[in-house]
C-alpha positions as CSV (number, residue, x, y, z in Angstrom):
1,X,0.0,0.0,0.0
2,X,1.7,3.2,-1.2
3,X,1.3,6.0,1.1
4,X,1.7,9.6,0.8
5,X,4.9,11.4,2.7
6,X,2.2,12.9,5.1
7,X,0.2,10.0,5.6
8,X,3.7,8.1,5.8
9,X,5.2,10.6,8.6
10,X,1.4,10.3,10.3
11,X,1.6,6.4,10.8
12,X,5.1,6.9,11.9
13,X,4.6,9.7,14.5
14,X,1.7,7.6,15.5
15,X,3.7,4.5,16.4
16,X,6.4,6.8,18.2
17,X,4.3,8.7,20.2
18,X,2.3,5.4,20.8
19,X,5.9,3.6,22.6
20,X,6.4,6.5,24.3
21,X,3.1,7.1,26.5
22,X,1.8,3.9,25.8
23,X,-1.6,6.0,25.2
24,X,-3.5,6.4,22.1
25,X,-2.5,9.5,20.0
26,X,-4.9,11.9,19.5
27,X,-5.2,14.4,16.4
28,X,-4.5,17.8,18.3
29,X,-1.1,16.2,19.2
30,X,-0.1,15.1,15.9
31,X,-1.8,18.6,14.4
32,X,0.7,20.4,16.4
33,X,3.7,18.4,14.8
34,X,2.8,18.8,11.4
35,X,1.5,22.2,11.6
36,X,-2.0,21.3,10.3
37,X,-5.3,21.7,11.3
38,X,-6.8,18.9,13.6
39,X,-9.2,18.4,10.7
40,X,-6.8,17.6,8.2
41,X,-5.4,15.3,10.4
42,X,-8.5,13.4,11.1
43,X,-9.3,12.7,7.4
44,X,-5.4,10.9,7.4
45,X,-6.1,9.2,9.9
46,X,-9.5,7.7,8.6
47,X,-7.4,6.7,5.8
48,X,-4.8,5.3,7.3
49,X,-7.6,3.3,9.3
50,X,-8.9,2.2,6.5
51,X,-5.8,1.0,5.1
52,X,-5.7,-1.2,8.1
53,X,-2.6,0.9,9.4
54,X,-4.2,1.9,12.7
55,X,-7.0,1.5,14.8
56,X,-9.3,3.4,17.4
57,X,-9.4,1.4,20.2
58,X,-12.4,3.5,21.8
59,X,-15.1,6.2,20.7
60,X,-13.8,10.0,20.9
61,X,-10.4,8.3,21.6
62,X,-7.3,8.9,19.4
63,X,-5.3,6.1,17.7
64,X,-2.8,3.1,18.0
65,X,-0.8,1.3,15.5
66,X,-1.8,-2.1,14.2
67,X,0.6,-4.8,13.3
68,X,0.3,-4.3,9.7
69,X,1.1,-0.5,10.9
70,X,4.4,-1.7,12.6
71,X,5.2,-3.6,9.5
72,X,5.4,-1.0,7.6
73,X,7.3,1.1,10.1
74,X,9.9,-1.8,10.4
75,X,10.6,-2.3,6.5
76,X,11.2,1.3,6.3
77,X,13.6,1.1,8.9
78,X,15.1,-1.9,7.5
79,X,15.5,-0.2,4.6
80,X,17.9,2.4,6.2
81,X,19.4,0.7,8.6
82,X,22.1,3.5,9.2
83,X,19.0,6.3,10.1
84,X,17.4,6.4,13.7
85,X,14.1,6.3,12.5
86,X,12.3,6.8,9.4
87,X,10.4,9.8,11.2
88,X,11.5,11.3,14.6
89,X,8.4,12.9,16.5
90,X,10.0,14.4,19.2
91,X,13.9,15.4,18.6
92,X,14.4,15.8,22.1
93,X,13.6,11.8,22.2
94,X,15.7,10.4,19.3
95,X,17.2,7.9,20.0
96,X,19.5,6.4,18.3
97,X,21.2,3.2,19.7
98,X,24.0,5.5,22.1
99,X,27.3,4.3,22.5
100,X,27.4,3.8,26.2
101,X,24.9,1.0,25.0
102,X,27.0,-0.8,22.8
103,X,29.7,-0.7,25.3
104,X,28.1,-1.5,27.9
105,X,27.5,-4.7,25.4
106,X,30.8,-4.9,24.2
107,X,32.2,-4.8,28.0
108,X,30.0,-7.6,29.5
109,X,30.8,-9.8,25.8
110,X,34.2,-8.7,26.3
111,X,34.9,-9.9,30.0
112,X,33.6,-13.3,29.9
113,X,36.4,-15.9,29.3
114,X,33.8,-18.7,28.2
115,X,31.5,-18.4,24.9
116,X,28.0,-19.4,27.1
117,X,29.0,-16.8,29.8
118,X,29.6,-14.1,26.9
119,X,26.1,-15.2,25.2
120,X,24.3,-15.0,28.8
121,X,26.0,-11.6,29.5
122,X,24.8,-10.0,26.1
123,X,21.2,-11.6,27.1
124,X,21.1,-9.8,30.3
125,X,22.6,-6.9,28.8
126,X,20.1,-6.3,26.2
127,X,17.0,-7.2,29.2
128,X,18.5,-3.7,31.1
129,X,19.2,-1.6,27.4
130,X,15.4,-2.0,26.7
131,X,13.4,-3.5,29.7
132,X,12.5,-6.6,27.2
133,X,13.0,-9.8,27.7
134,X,16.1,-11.3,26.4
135,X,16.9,-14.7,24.9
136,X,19.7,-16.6,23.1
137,X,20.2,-20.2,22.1
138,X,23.4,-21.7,23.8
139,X,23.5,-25.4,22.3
140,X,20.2,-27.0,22.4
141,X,19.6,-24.9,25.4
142,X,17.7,-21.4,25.4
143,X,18.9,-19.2,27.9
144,X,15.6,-16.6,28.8
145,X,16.6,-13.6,31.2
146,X,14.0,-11.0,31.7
147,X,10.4,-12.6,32.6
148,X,9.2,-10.3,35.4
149,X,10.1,-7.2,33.5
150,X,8.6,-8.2,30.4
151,X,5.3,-8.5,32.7
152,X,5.9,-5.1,34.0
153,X,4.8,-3.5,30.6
154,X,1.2,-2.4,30.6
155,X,0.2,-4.9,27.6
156,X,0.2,-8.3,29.9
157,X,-1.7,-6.9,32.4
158,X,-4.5,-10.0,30.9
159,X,-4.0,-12.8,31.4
160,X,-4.4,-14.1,28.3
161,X,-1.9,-12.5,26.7
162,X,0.8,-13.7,29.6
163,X,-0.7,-17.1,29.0
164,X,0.1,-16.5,24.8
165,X,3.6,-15.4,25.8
166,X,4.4,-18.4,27.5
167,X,3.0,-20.5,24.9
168,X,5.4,-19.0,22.7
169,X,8.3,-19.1,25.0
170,X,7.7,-22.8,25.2
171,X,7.5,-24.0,22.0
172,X,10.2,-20.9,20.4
173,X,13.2,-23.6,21.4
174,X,12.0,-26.0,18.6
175,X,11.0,-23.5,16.5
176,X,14.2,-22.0,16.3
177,X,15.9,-25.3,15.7
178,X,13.7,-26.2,13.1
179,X,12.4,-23.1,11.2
180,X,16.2,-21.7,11.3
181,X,15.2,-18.0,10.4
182,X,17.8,-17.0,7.6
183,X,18.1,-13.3,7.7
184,X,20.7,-11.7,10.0
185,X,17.7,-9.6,11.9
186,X,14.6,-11.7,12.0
187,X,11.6,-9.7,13.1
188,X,7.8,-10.9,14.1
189,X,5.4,-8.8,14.7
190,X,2.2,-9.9,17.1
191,X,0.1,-12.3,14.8
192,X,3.3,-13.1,13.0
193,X,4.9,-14.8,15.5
194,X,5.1,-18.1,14.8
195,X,3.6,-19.4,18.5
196,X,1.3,-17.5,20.6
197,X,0.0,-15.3,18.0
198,X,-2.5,-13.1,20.3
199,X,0.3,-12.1,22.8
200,X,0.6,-8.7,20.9
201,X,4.3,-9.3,21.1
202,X,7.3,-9.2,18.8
203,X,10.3,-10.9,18.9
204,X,13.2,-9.6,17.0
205,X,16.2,-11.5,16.6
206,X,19.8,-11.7,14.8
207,X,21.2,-15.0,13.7
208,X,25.0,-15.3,14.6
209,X,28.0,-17.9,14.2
210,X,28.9,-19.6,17.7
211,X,31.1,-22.3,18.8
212,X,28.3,-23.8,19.5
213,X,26.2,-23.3,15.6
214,X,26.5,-21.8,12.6
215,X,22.5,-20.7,13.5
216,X,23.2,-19.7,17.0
217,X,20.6,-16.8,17.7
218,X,20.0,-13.7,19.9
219,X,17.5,-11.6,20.8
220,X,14.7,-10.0,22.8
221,X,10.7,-10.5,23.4
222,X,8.7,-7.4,24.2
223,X,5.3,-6.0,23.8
224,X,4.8,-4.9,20.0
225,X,4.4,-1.4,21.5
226,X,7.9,-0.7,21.8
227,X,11.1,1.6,20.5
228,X,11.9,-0.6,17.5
229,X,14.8,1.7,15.9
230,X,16.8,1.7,19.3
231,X,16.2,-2.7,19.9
232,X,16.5,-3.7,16.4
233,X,19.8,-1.6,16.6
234,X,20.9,-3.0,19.7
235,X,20.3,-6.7,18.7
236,X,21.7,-6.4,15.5
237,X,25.2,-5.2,17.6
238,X,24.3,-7.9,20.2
239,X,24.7,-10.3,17.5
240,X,27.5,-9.0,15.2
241,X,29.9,-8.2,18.3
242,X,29.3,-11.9,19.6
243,X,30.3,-13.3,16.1
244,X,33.2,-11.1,15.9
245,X,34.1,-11.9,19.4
246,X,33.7,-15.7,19.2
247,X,35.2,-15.9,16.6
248,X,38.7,-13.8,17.6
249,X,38.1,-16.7,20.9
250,X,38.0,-19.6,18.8
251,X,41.2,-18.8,16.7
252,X,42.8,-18.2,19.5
253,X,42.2,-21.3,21.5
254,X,43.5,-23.2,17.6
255,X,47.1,-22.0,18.5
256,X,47.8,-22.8,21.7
């Protein structure tokens, strides 16, 4: 569905605004960032709504992103990998992924002298970067870090959609092994996930080479209402510095 650049920077502000207050975004907010009336606002939004983009969760109430309106912000960003975000609401909130986070990564990779300790330190790094929950395969083993704050966020406040999660977190073991996701950063969003499909959860993770597999992965699970420029970034780094890393390990141990 091709979108205009307004309607484009609309769905985007929505979705940005939307992980930030976890609130539904109203047209006088977004009428103030684009210098519009709240009228002309409201039109691109029913559009957008009809597109299937976005939703109104309530009468009189403003609007939330649906999956198929975090697809679309997640393929633009995957297009640009190098930009922040495809639309940045609030400049005084950008956030890119900062460099105290990818050293506090590279430290906790960096200090462990065995490859599982190094995978479980870049797990429970990425849980305290974004507040997720964070999960790698060691092995045939997943290590999960990160439960209770996961079920913190307002989302899994029903029970239902804790009871989805942890369908999902049950069966993603398997999954992994046998689906074997092929792209370096594999992202799901809510109904796509392969397990636990009413969760309203997404799970992005990066495939990386271990001593352990060729198709060792990393990654976090978090609501689908979430800062997806800043995690995609940091699990993309989680995975390439654990490669790199690893790797530098391995070569080493050959020639002693």
């Amino acid at each position: 569905m091709n979108l205009t650049k307004r309607q484009e920077g609309i769905l985007f502000a929505i979705i940005e605004e939307y992980a930030e207050l976890a609130a539904p975004v109203g047209s006088v907010t977004l009428a103030k960032l684009f210098n519009v009336s709240s009228a002309t606002i409201r039109a691109e939004m029913s559009r957008l709504e009809d597109f299937g983009y976005i939703a109104q969760p309530h009468t009189s109430a403003g609007r939330v992103p649906t999956d198929a309106g975090y697809r679309y912000y997640v393929n633009a960003l995957s297009e640009h990998p190098e930009q922040s975000s495809p639309f940045i609401s609030n400049p005084d909130r950008e956030n890119k992924t900062p460099e105290r986070s990818t050293r506090v990564l590279q430290i906790r990779i960096n200090s462990q002298t065995r490859a599982d300790s190094a995978i479980r330190g870049a797990v429970d790094s990425l849980v305290e970067l974004t507040g997720n929950l964070g999960l790698a395969t060691i092995g045939d083993q997943l290590y999960i870090s990160g439960i209770a704050r996961l079920f913190t966020q307002p989302e899994f406040l029903d029970n239902r959609r804790v009871q989805a999660v942890a369908e999902l977190l049950d069966n993603l073991e398997p999954w992994l092994r046998e689906a074997a996701p092929g792209q370096p950063l594999n992202i799901f969003i809510g109904q796509e996930n392969p397990i636990g499909k009413t969760s309203q959860a997404s799970l992005i993770i990066s495939r990386f080479r271990s001593p352990f597999s060729d198709k060792s992965y990393i990654g976090i699970l978090g609501p689908t209402r979430q800062n997806y420029s800043r995690v995609m970034s940091l699990v993309r780094y989680a995975g390439n510095i654990l490669e790199e890393t690893l790797a530098i390990d391995s070569q080493n141990d050959g020639k002693k």
